[in-house]
N, C-alpha and C positions, 0 to 999 in steps of 0.2 A: 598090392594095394592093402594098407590096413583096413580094419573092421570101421575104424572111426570116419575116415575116408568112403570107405563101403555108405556107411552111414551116411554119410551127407550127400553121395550120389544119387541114393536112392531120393532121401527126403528130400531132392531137387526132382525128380520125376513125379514125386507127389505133388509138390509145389506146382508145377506146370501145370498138370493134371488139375487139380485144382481151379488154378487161373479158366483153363480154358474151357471146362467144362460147359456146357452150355443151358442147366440149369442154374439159379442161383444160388449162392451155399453161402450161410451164415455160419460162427462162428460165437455162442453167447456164453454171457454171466448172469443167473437168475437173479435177482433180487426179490429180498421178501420183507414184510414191514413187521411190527413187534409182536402180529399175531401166529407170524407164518405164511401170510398168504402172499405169495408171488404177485408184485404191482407192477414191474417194470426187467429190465434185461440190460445189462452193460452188451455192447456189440467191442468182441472182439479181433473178428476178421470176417473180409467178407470177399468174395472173387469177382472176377469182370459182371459176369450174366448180373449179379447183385447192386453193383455200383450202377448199373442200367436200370435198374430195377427202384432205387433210391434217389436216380439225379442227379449223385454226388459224387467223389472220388473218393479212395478209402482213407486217406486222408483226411480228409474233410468228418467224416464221421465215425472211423474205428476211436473205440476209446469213448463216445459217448451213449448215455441209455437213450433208449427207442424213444421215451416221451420227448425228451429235447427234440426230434430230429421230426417225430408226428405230436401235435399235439392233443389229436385223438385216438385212442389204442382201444380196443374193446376188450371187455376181461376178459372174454373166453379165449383170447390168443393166451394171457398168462396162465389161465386154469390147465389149459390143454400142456401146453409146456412145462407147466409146474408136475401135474400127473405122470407124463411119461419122465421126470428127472428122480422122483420120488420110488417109482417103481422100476427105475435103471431098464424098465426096455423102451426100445423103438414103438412108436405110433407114424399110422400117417390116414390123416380125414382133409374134408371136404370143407373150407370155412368164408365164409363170406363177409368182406370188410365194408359197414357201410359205409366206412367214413372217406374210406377209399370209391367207393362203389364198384371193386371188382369181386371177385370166385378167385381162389386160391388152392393149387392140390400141395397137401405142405408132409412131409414126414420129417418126424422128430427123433433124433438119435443121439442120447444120452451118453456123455465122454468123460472121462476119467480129469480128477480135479472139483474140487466145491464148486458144486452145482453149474455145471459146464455142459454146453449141451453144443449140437450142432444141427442145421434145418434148412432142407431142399424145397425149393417151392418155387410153382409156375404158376402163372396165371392163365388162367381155364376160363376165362369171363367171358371170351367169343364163341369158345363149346357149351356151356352152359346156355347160353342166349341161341345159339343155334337147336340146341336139342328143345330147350321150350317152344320155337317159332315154327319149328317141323310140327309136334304136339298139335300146336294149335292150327295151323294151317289145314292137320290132314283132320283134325275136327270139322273146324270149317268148311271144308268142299261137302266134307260128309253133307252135314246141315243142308247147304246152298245145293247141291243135287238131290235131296228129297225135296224142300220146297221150291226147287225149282218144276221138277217133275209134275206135282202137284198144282201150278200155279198156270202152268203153260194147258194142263189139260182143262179145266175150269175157260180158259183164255179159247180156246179150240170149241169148246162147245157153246160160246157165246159169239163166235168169231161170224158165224154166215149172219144172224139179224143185227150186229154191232155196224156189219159194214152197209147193210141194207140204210140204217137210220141216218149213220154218217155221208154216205152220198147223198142225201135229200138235204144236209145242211149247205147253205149257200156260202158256206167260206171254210178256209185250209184248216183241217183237223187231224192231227198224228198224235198218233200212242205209240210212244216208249216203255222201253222194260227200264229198270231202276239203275241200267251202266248208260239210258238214255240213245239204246238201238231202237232205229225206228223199226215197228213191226205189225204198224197199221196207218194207212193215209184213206183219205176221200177222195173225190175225184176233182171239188177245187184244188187240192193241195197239188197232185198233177197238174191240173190247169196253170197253176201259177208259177210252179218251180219247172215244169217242163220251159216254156217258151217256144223256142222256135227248133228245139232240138227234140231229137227223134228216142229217147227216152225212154224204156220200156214204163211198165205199171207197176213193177213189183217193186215192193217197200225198201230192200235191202238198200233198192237205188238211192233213197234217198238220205240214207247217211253220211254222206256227204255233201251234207246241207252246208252252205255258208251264211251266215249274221254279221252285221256290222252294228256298232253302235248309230245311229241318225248321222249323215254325212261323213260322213270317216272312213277312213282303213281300217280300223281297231273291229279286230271280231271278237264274238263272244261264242265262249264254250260251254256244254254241257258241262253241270257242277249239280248234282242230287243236292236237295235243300229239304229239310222238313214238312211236313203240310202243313204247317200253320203260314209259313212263306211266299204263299204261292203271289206268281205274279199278272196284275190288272191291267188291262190296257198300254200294254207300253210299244212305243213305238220305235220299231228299226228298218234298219236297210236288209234285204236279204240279196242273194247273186242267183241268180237261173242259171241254169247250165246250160245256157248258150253263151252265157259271161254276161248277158245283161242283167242291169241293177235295177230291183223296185224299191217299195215301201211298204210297210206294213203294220197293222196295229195288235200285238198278238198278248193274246192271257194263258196263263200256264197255271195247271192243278196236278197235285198228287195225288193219285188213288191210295189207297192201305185199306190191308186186312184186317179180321177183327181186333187181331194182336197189334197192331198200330205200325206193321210192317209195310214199308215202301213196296206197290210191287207193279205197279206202272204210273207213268206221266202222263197227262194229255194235255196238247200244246191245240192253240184256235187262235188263225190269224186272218185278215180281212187285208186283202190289195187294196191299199189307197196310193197306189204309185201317181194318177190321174190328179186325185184328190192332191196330193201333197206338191206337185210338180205345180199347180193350180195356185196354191197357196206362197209357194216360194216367188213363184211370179210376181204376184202380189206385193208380199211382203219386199222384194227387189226394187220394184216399181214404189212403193213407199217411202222406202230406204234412200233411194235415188233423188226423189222430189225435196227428201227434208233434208240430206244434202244439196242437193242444189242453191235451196231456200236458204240456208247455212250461210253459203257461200257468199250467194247473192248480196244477205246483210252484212257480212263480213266485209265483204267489199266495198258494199256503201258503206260502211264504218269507217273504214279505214282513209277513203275516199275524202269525206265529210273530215277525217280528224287531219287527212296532210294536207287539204286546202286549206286549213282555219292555220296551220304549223306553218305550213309556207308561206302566210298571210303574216303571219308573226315573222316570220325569219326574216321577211322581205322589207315590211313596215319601218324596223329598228331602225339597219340601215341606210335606207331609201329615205328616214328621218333625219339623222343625222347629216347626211351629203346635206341636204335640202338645208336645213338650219346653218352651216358652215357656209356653202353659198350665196345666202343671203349675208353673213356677217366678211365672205369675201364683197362683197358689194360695197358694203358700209363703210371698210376701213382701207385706209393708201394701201395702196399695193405696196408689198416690201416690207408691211409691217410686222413686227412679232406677232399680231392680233392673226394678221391674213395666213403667217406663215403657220398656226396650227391652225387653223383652218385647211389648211390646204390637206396637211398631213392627215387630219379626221377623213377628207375627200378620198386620200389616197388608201387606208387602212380599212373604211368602209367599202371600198368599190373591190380592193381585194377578197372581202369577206364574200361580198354578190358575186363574184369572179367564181370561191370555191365553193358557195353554192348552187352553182349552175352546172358547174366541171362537174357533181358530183352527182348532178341528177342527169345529164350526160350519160358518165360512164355505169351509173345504174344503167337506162336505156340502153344501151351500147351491150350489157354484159347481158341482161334477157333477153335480148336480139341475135346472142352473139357475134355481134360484130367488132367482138377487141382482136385487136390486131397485134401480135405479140412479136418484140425485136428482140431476140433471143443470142445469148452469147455469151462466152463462158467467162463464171464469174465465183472471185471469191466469197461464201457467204461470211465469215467472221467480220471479213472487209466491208461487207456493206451490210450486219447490222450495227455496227461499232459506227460506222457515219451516218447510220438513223439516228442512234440515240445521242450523237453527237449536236445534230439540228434540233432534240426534242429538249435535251438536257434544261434549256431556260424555263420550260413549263412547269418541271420538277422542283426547281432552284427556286421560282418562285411562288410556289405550294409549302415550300420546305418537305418535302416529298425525298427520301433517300433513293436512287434510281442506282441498280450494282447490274454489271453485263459479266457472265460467266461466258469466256469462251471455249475451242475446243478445240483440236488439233485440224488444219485446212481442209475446208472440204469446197471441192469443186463440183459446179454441176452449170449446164444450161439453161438461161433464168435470161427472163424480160428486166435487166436494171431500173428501169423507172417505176413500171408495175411491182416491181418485189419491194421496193422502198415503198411505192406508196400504202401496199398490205399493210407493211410493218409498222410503218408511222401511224399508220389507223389506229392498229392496238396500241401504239404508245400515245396516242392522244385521249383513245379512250379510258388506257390505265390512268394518266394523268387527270380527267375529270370527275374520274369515281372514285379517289386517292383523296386524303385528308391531310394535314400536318403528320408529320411523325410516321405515316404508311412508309410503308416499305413496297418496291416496283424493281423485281428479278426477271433479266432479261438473259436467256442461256440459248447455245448453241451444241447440238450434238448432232452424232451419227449413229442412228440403229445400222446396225450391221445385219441384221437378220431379217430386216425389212429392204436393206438398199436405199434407205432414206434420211434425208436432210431433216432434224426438228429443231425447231423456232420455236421456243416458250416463253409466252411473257403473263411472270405470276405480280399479283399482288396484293396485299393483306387489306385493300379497300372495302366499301363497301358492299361486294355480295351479291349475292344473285338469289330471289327465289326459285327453285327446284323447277319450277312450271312455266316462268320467263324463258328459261334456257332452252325450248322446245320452236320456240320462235327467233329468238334473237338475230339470227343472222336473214331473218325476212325483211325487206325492203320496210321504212319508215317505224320499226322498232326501235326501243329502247330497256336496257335490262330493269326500270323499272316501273315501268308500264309502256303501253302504246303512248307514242308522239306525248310522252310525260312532259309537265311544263318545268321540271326541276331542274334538266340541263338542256344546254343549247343544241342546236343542230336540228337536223332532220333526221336521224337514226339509220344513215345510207351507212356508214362508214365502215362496220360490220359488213354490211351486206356487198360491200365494196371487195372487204377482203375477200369474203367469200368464192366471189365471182373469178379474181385474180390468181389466187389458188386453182382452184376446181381449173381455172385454162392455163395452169402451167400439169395439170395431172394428179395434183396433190389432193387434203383436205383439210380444214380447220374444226378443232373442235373446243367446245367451251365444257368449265367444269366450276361448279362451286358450291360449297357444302352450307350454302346459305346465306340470308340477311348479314352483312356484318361480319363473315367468315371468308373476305375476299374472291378477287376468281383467278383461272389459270385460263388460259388461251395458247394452242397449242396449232403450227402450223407444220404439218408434215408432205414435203416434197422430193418426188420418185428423184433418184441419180443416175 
């Protein structure tokens, strides 16, 4: 093997060695600005541990200076570097980067070529933070076992008439040390947290106290708060250790030494389990009556406003025949006068036909007595022949009506009941529809639900947000109760409703307001 060969053998075990070392090793060019002083470093090479170190590949950053790469550098990395290149030896110290915010052990090693240098460095920032947190820790105990010692014998030589005074109070009183261990009770605070279990006396017991916020599961835990925080009257749940739940009205204060140091809690609480249980009663018995009363007028309301609606609905009609009647009288039978006459007779007694059917199958569906003839059936096929019978209502609105369908979906369905849902919604898209609205009628299949959906959107007018809470209750209308604005008795919804709900399914309404049309959506199990 030649020398030159020798040579590059070697300087590939250096290379390795290099790469894989497992601190990082830099590779620099110092720069200095026209006074001398070192501002910045070209990086010339750098190894794995360092590309780790940077984020980057060495690609990415050999070839450029340190500021491009950080844009904040503290001078004392160039001072320190600059020094040991000037005085060609090695340094290695201890540097802290704020801008990074870690600890740095770095030695610097001065290499042959204008101002060439090269620099080993680990980050020490978890040693560093350890050896302060040790420091201060074994301060700390120091501290907290002299004034605990201290604290606890003061607390001991007040302990026999502390406890005399506290039995004589007539309700639950515990003192805590400042991690909130109890390590003094009275003999209500037994009274109340023993119950029906057999409990010793000694305080230790009672650290395992439970609180609940007032009616809840939600406990509350011991949290040290300042003395100026302390807390008045407040009322919780607490648990006995038999598992039974009371009530309670409890105040809490900090004690502190001169020094303004926390060094016990005293908690004072009063069973109103009686009291509150008392009260809730009450308040239920209230609750109950002014619903009822609620109820009650609501019903007459509603009452009063569908007799005056059905009065109306009925009146029209019942006019009509009546006037047509009389002018069948008057005129030869056969004549063009009698023969729309007759047609009014026939168009009016249909309209009383479907509003009877319709207060009917109301009756019929809060009875539950609809009787469902169920058999398998396509739905594309029969909403495509709903909107086929509605399509004149649209035609003659000028109302565009589009039916999106979907690939076949079969299920078991009442044919006459699922047509009459659906005509529902499209009679009512159709009366809440204007010129020019638009009325999307679409069929699909959730797959992840198993269910048939039936949506019929359209851009009419709208629903307020607080309508839609009612809608589908007997003798509604989306804009207002038994509204005089459109016709009907407002069954037709609640029609659908009922026909859904007894094939399984359910119907839901949605619309983003006055004038922001609605979407009505019937979903049925396959």
């Amino acid at each position: 093997m030649s020398k030159n060969d020798a040579f590059k053998q070697e300087a590939g075990f250096y290379r390795i060695l290099f790469e894989n070392i497992p601190i990082a090793i830099q590779i620099n060019q110092l720069i200095f600005n026209e006074t001398g002083e070192p501002v910045d470093y070209l990086l010339l090479d750098i190894n794995h541990a360092a590309e780790k170190h940077f984020g980057f590949n060495r690609e990415e950053i050999v070839g450029k200076r340190i500021k491009e790469i950080y844009s904040v550098v503290e001078k004392e990395w160039f001072t320190r570097y600059g020094q040991a290149v000037k005085a060609g030896k090695a340094d290695r110290f201890e540097i802290y980067s704020e801008a990074l915010g870690r600890w740095y052990d770095v030695q610097v090693i001065p290499l042959e070529g204008p101002d060439k240098f090269g620099i080993f460095y680990q980050d020490i920032t978890e040693l560093k933070n350890k050896e302060a947190s040790e420091k201060k820790a074994l301060i700390d105990r120091k501290i907290i076992e002299i004034e605990k010692e201290h604290y606890m014998r003061l607390a001991k030589e007040k302990a026999a008439w502390l406890q005399t005074i506290m039995d004589l109070i007539p309700a639950g009183v515990w003192i805590s040390d400042p991690d909130g261990k109890v390590i003094m009770i009275n003999k209500e605070a037994i009274n109340m947290y023993r119950g029906g279990s057999s409990i010793s006396d000694v305080p230790k017991e009672y650290n395992s106290y439970k609180i609940f916020l007032p009616d809840s599961d939600e406990r509350i835990f011991f949290e040290p708060y300042p003395p100026k925080e302390s807390v008045i009257g407040m009322v919780l749940d607490f648990e006995r250790f038999d598992g039974t739940r009371g009530t309670m009205v409890a105040s809490t204060e900090a004690i502190s030494d001169k020094a303004g140091k926390i060094i016990n809690y005293v908690a004072v609480a009063m069973d109103i389990t009686t009291l509150r249980q008392a009260e809730k009663a009450l308040e239920k018995s209230e609750k109950n009556a002014l619903d009822l009363v609620e109820k009650l007028r609501q019903v007459d309301q509603n009452k009063n406003a569908f007799i005056n609606r059905l009065s109306h609905e009925l009146r029209n009609p019942l006019a009509s025949i009546m006037m047509a009647l009389e002018l069948i009288e008057k005129t030869p039978s056969g004549s063009q006068q009698a023969l729309k006459a007759l047609d009014i007779v026939k168009r009016q007694s249909k309209l009383l036909k479907n509003l009877v059917d319709d207060l009917l199958d109301v009756t019929r569906i809060t009875q539950n007595k609809v009787c469902l003839k169920k058999d398998v059936l396509e739905i594309n096929n029969l909403v495509e022949k709903v909107i086929q019978d509605y399509q004149p209502q649209f035609i003659e609105k000028n109302v565009k009506l589009e039916f999106k369908s979907s690939l076949p979906i079969y299920m078991k369905a009442d044919y006459s009941r699922l047509t009459q849902a659906i005509g529902n919604l499209l009679h009512n898209a159709a009366k809440f529809t204007n010129e020019d609205d638009l009325v999307i009628v679409s069929v699909a299949q959730d797959a992840d639900c198993s269910e048939a959906v039936i949506t019929v959107e359209d851009t009419g007018q709208g629903m307020d947000p607080k309508d839609q809470l009612n809608l589908f209750k007997p003798f509604m209308q989306a804009d207002k109760p038994l509204g005089l604005r459109h016709e009907g008795l407002g069954l037709g919804l609640s029609i659908v409703k009922g026909i859904v709900e007894h094939h399984g399914g359910r119907v839901e309404a949605f619309s983003e307001g006055l004038g922001r049309g609605a979407k009505f959506t019937i979903r049925l199990p396959l």
